[in-house]
C-alpha positions in Angstrom: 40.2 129.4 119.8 39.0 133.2 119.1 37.7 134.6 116.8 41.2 136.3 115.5 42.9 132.9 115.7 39.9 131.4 113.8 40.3 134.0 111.1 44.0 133.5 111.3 44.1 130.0 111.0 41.8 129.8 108.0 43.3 132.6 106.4 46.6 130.8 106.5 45.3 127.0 105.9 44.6 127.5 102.1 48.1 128.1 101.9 49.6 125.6 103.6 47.3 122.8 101.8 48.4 124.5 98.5 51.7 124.2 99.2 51.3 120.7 100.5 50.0 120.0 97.1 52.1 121.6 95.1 55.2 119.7 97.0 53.6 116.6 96.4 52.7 117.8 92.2 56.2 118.6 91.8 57.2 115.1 92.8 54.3 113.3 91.0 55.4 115.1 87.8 58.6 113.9 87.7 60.5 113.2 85.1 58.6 115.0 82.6 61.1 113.8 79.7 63.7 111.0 79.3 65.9 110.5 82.3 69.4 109.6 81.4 72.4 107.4 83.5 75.7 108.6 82.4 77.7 105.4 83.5 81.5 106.7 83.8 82.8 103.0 82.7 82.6 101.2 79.3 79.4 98.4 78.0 79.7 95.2 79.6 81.3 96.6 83.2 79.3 95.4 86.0 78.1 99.3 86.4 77.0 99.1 82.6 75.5 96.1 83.6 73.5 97.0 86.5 72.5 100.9 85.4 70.9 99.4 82.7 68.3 96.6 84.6 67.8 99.8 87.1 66.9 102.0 84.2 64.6 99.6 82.6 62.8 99.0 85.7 62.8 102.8 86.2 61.6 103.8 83.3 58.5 101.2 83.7 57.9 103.0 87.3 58.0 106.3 86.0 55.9 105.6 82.6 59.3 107.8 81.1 62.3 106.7 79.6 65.2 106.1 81.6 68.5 105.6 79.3 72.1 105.0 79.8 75.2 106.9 78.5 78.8 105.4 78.4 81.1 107.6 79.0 84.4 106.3 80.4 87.6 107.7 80.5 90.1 109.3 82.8 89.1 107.7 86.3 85.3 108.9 86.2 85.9 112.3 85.5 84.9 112.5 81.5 81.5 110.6 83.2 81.4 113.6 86.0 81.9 116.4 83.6 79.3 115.3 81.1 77.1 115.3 84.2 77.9 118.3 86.2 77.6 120.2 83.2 74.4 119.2 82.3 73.1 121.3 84.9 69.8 119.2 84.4 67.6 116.8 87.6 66.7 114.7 84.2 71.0 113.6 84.3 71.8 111.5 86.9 75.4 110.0 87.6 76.3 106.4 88.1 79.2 106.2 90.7 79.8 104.2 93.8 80.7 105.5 97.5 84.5 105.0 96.5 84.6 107.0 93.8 85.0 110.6 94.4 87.4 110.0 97.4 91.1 109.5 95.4 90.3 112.5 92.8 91.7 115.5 94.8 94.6 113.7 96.0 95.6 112.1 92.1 94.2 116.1 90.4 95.2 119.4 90.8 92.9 120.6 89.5 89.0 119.0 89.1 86.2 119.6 86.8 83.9 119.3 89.8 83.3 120.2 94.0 82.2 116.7 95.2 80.8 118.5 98.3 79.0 121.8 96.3 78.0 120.1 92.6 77.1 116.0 93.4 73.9 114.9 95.8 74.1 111.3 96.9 70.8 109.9 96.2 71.0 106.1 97.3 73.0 103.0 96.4 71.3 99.9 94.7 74.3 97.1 94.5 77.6 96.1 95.7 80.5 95.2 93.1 82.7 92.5 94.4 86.5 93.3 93.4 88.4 90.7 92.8 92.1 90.6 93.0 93.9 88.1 90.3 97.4 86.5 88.9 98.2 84.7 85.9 98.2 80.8 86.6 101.6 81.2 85.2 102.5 83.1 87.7 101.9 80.0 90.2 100.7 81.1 93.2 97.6 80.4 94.8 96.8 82.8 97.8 98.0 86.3 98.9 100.0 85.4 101.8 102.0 83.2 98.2 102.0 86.5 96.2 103.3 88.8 99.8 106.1 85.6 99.8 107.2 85.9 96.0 107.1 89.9 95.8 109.5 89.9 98.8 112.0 87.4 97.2 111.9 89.2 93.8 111.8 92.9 94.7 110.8 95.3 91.9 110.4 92.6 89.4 106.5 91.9 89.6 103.8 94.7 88.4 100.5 95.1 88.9 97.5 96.9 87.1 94.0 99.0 87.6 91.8 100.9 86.9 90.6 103.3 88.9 92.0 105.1 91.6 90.4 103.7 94.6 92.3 100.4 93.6 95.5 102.5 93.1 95.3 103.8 96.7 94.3 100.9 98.3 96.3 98.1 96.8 99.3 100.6 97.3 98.8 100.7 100.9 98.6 97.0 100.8 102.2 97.0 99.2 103.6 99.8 101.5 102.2 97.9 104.7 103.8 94.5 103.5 106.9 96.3 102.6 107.2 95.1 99.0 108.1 97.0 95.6 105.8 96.2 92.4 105.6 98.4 89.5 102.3 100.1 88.6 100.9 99.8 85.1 98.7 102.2 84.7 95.1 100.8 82.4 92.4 102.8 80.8 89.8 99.7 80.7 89.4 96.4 82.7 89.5 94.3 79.1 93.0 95.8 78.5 94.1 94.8 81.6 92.9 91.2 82.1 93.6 90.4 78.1 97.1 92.1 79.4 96.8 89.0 82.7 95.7 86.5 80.8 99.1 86.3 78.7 101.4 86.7 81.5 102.3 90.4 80.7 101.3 91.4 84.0 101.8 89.8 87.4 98.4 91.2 89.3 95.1 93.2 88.3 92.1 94.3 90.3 89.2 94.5 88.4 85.6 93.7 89.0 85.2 90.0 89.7 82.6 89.2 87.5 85.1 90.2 84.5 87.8 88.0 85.7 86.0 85.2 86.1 85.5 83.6 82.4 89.1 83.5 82.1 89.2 82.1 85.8 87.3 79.1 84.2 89.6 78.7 81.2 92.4 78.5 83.5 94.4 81.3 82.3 94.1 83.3 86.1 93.8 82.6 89.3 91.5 84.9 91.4 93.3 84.8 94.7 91.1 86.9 97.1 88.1 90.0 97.0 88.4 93.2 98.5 84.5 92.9 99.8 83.9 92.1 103.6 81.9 89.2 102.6 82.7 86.1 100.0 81.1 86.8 96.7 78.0 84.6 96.1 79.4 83.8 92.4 82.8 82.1 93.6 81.9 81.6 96.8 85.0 79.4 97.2 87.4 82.8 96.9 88.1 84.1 100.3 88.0 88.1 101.6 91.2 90.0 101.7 90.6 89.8 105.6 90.1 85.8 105.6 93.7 85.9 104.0 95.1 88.0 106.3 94.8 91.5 104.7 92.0 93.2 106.5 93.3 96.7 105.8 92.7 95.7 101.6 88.9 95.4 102.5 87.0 98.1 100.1 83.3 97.8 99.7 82.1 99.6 96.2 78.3 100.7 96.2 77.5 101.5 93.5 74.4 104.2 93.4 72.6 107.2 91.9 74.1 110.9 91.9 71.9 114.1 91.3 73.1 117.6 90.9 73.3 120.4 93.5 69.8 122.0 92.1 67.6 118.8 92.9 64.8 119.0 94.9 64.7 116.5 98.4 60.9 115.7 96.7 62.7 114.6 93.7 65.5 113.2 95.7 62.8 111.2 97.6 61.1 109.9 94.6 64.7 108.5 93.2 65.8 106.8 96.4 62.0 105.1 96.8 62.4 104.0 92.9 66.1 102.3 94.0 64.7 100.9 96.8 61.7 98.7 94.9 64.4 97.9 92.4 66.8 96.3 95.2 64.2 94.6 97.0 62.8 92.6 93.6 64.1 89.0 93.5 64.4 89.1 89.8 66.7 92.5 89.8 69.0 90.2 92.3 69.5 87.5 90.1 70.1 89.1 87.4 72.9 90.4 89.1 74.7 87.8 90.7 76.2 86.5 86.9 78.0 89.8 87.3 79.3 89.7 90.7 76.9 92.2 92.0 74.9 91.9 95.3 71.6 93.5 94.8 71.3 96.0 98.3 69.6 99.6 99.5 71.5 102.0 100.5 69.2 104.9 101.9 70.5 108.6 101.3 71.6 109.0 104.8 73.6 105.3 104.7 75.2 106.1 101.5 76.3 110.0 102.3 77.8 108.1 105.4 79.8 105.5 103.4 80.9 108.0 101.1 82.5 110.4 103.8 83.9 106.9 105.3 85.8 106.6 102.0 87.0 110.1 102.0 88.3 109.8 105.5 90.3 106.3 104.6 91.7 107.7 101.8 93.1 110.8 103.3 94.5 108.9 105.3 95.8 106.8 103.0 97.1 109.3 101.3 98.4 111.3 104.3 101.0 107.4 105.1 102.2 107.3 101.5 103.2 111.2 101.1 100.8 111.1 97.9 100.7 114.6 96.3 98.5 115.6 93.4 100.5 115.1 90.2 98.4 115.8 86.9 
């Protein structure tokens, strides 16, 4: 090396160590304040359930607290608003891979860009979705509920919550050529109180929900939309084990930043979720609610995510659906 390079090189070094450091500060001081989860489903839901052990065992990494805010309503959007607008890397979102995809095919108009305003960060669990029927209702399988719908057109009805399970459980009924009416619900309680009685014929809801009155005898959980048999009724088959692999949807549920985060911040987030899923004690406190504790790197979850986008498009594109409200 010359002498100019020398000089050049040691000129220029300072900087680059400074900014090395100053990287690595920016990410070290963070969260400087309280870090809140706005969760866009009500107490007790299996995403209440699991954005509050994740912000506990946050908020003990970080030496900060980490808190969770309900705010449910209106498919996930009151939740996106609250967070969008917050314009803050302290507000992070609680959604799962599904749950963007259905909004600009059901609104014509959103409160949000998915692609310009939300930064996947990572996922930390899957949600098994169970699909269920009154024991009144007397059948015990899909391929028994495909059989009945077809004999009775019109007459049964089904309910749900959000839109993914509107899109995909709609396909389901278009592929098998039946006719069911849609009751639309604002929460999962309403719905499976709404089951339980007899005063509607089908609901998809999470699985851990559905289960207590599983056990009482009052439904009958006839399949899950997950790839893979839930371990908390291990005895209920997968949509594609009962001959309905086109129903398969796999919610991950995961942490959303905003557009202005930094990738050090983003970094810190993701490596935070990753500790969380790998601890045996986070797992088994989530198997009581139907969850599967799992890491879902930036990259992996930005992937499932488009994945979703792309099946409901298409989804969309089969049924002729149109943006309505």
């Amino acid at each position: 090396m010359d002498r100019r390079s020398l000089l050049r090189f040691t000129t220029l070094a300072p900087f680059g160590v400074l900014g090395t450091l100053s990287s690595a500060r920016g990410q070290q001081h963070w969260p400087q304040r309280t870090v809140k989860l706005i969760v866009p489903l009500g107490p007790g839901s299996g995403a209440d359930i699991a954005s509050r052990l994740v912000a506990d065992r946050l908020s003990r990494t970080w030496g900060e607290p980490v808190i969770v805010e309900n705010r449910p309503g209106g498919d996930g959007l009151v939740g996106i608003s609250a967070f969008v607008g917050a314009h803050d890397d302290h507000v992070l979102f609680v959604g799962a891979n599904t749950t963007f995809a259905p909004h600009p095919f059901v609104h014509k108009k959103l409160p949000y860009d998915a692609k310009r305003d939300v930064i996947p960060i990572a996922g930390f669990s899957e949600l098994s979705i169970g699909i269920a029927a009154p024991t009144s209702l007397n059948v015990n399988a899909l391929t028994e509920l495909v059989t009945l719908a077809r004999s009775e057109p019109g007459k049964l009805n089904w309910g749900a919550i959000t839109a993914i399970d509107d899109f995909m459980f709609g396909d389901f009924l278009h592929g098998a050529g039946l006719s069911m009416s849609r009751v639309p619900y604002r929460d999962p309680v309403s719905a499976l109180n709404d089951l339980s009685e007899g005063r509607i014929d089908i609901c998809l809801s999470a699985l851990a929900l559905s289960l207590p009155r599983f056990h009482t005898g009052k439904v009958k959980v006839l399949a899950v939309t997950n790839p893979r048999r839930s371990k908390i009724a291990p005895e209920v088959p997968t949509v594609s084990e009962a001959g309905y692999s086109s129903l398969t949807y796999d919610p991950i549920l995961g942490l959303f930043g905003p557009n202005t985060m930094t990738p050090d911040i983003r970094h810190r987030i993701a490596n935070g979720l990753q500790g969380i899923a790998a601890d045996s004690g986070f797992a088994a406190r989530l198997i009581p609610t139907g969850q599967v504790a799992v890491f879902m790197p930036t990259g992996q979850f930005e992937e499932a995510i488009d994945a979703e986008r792309l099946k409901v498009a298409e989804i969309a594109r089969r049924l002729g659906i149109k943006p309505t409200q």
